[in-house]
C-alpha positions in Angstrom: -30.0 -140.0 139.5 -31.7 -143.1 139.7 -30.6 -145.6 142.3 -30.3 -148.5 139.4 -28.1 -145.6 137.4 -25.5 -145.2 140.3 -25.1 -149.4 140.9 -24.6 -149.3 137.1 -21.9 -146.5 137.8 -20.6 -148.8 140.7 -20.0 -151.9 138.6 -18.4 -149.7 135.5 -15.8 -148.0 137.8 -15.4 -151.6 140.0 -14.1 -152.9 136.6 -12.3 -150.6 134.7 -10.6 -149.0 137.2 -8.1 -151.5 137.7 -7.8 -152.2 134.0 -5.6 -149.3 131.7 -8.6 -148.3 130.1 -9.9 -145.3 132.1 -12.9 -145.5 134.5 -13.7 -141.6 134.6 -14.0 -141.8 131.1 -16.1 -144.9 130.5 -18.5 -143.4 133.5 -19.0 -140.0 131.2 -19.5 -142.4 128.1 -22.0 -144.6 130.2 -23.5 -141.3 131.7 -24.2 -140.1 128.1 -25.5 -143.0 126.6 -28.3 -143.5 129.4 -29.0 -139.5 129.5 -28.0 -139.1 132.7 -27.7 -135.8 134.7 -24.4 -135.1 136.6 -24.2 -133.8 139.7 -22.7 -130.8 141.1 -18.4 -130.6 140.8 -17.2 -133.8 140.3 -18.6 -135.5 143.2 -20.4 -138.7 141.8 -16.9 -139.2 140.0 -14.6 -139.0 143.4 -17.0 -141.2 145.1 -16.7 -144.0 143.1 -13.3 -143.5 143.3 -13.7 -143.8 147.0 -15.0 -146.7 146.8 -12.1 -148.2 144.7 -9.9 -146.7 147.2 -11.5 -149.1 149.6 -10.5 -151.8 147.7 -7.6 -151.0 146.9 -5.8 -150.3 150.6 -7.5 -154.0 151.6 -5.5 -155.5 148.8 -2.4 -153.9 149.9 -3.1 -152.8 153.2 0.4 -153.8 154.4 2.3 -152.1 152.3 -0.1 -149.0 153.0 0.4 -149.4 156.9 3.9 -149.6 156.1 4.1 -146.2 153.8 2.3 -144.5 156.9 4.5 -145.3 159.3 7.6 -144.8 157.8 6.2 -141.4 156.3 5.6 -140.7 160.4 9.1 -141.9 161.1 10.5 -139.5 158.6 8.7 -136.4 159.5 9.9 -137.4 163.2 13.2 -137.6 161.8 13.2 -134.1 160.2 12.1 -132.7 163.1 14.7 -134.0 165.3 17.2 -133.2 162.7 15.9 -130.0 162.9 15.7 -129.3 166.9 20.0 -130.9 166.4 20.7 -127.9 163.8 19.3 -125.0 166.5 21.2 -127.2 169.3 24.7 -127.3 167.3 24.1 -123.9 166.3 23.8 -122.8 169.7 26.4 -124.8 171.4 28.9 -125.4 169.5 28.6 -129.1 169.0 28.9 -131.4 166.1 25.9 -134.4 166.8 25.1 -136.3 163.8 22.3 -135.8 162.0 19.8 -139.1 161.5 19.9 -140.2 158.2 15.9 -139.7 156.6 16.3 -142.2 154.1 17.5 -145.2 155.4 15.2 -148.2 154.6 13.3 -149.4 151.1 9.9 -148.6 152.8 11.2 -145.0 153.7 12.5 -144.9 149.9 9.0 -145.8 148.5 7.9 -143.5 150.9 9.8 -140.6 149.9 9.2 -141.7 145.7 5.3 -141.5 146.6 5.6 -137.8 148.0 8.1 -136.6 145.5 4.9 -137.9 142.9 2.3 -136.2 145.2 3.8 -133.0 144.3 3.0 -132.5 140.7 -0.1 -134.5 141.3 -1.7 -132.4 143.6 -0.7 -129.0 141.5 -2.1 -130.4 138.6 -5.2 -132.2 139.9 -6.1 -128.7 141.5 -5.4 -126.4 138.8 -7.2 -128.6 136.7 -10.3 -130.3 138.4 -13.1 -127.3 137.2 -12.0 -128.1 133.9 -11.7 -131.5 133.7 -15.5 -131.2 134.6 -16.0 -129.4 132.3 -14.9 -131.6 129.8 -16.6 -134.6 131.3 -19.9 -133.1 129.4 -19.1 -133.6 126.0 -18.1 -137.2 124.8 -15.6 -135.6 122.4 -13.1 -135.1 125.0 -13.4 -139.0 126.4 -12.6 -140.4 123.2 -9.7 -138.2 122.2 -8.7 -139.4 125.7 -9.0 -142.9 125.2 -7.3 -142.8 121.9 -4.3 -141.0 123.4 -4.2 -143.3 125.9 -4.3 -146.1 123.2 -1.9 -144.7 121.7 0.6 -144.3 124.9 -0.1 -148.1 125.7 0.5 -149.2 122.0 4.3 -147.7 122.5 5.3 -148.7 125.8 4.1 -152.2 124.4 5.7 -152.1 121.4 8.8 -150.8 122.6 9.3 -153.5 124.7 10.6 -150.6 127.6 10.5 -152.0 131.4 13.2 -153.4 133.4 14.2 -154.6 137.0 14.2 -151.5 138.8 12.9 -151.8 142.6 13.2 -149.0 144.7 16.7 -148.8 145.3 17.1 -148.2 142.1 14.5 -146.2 141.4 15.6 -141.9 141.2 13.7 -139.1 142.2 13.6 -137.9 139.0 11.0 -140.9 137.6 9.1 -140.2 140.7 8.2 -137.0 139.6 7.4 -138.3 135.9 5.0 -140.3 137.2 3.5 -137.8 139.2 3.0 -135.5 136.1 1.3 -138.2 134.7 -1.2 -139.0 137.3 -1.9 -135.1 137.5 -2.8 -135.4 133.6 -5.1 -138.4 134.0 -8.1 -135.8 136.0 -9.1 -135.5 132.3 -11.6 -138.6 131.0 -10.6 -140.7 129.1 -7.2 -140.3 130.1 -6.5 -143.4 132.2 -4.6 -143.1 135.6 -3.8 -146.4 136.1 -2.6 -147.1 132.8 -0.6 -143.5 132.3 1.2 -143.9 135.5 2.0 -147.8 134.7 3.5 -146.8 131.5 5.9 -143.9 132.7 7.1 -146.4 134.8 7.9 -148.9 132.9 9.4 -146.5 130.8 11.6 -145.3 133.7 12.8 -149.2 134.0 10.7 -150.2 136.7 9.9 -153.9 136.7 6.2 -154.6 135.7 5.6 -155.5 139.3 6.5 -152.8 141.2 5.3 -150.3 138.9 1.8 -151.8 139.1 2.1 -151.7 142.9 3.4 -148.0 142.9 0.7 -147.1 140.4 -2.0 -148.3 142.3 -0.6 -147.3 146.1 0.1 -143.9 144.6 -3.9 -143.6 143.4 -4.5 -143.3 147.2 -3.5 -139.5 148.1 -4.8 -138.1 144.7 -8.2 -139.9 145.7 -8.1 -138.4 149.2 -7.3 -135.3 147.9 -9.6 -135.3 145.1 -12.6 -136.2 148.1 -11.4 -133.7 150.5 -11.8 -130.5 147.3 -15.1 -131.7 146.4 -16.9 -132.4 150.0 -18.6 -128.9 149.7 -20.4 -130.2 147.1 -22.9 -131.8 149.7 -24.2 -128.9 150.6 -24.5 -127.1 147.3 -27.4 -125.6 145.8 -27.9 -128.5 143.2 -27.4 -131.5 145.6 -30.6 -133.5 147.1 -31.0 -136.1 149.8 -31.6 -138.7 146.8 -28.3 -137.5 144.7 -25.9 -137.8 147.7 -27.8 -141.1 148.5 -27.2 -142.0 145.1 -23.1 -141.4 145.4 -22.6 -143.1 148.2 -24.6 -146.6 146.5 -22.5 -145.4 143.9 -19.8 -145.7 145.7 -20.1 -149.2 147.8 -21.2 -150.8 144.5 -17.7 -149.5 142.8 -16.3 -150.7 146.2 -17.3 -154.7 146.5 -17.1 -155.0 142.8 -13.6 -153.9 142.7 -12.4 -155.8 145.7 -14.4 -158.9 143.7 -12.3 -158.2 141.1 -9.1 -156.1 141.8 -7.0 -159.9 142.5 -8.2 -161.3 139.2 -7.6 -157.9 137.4 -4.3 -157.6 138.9 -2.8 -161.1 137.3 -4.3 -160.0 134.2 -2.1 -156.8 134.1 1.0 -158.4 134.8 0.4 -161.4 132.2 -1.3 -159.5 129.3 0.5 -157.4 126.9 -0.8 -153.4 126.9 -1.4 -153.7 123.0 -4.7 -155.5 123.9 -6.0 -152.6 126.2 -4.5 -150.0 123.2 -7.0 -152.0 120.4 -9.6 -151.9 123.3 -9.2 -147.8 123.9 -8.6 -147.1 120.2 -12.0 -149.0 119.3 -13.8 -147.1 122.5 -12.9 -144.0 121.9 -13.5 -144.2 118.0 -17.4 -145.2 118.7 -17.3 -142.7 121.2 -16.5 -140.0 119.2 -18.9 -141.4 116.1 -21.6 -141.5 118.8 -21.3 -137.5 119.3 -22.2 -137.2 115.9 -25.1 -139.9 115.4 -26.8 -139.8 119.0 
């Protein structure tokens, strides 16, 4: 892969990544259209993601910092509540257990792993065919349309509220998750699946844009950590993994360029514009198989 192929990649995924219109897919779309080879597993595809991720936590690097430490404080928590059970057990005592839950930022916290759950089982059990699929363009248009289709309801429905996190239950958390899980595929868009469960859940458009995108963070980690191997395999060469990591810092300053523009458009733009935009992508995309 051509050095000039992967800054391409890099400014495709910088854009549309933040946008409800599906980066992996538009990469496989822009990947078939210039003949280009992928690479081993789905490498190329998680680095750019990487370097989204980069973007991404500088935008909301507080609220990150935040997440972690309250997700510290809770485990140390647990573990104390634990060592009291064994103690009141053994003695005979009654001390009172800490409550786990008892800020917002320990709420969002515990909503993000409740969503990590169904995430991470369907990102796995799915990932070697979500590759797969990446290879034909049939599968990134159907995607695209569906996710037309899912942002053309949720706009036309008129579905969001003022739901913060106190409000927010368990239950949603774990819709959202699923969702996330079910955007591995292309053409399927993360960002604008997990925005739209949301708002169907009653979140306000706010915080479900901020719990979409904070939420991208441990499926991208994740997603890095599966395919690492893939440095070493058989098909990878000093020039490919060069060419993921350009990949990846081009996706990376383009979307922190972006990401604050991109942002504002979200909030102020109705979803129906991204749904004409999918429906008209994937519709070429899937003429395209035929013609090209």
């Amino acid at each position: 892969m051509a050095a000039l192929y992967a800054v391409l990649l890099g400014i495709v995924q910088g854009i549309t990544e933040f946008l409800p219109v599906s980066s992996f897919g538009h990469v496989c779309i822009v990947q078939k259209l210039l003949g280009m080879q992928r690479g081993p597993g789905g490498l190329l595809e998680v680095m750019l993601h990487v370097g989204t991720l980069w973007a991404v936590l500088t935008v909301f690097r507080r609220e990150f910092r935040r997440v972690v430490e309250e997700t510290l404080g809770m485990a140390g928590d647990l573990l104390g509540n634990l060592h009291l059970y064994f103690h009141n057990r053994r003695t005979g005592d009654a001390l009172r257990y800490a409550k786990i839950v008892n800020s917002n930022y320990r709420k969002f916290s515990a909503l993000l792993l409740v969503s990590m759950i169904p995430t991470a089982l369907l990102g796995y059990t799915a990932r070697r065919l979500a590759v797969k699929s990446a290879v034909s363009p049939m599968i990134p248009g159907i995607g695209l349309l569906i996710t037309g289709v899912v942002l053309l309801v949720t706009d036309m429905s008129r579905c969001g509220g003022k739901k913060g996190i106190r409000a927010t239950g368990y239950d949603s958390a774990m819709w959202i998750g699923i969702c996330q899980g079910l955007s591995v595929f292309p053409g399927l868009s993360r960002s604008g699946l997990t925005m739209c469960a949301a708002l169907l859940c009653g979140f306000s458009r706010s915080f479900a844009v901020k719990y979409s995108y904070i939420l991208s963070v441990p499926a991208i980690v994740g997603a890095m950590l599966l395919e690492t191997g893939s440095f070493t395999a058989s098909g990878m060469t000093v020039g490919r993994g060069f060419a993921c990591l350009l990949a990846a810092v081009t996706a990376g300053l383009v979307g922190r360029a972006v990401i604050r523009f991109l942002l504002k458009l979200v909030h102020k733009t109705k979803f129906r514009y991204f749904a004409y935009y999918c429906f008209l992508a994937g519709t070429f995309t899937l003429i395209g198989n035929y013609v090209l």
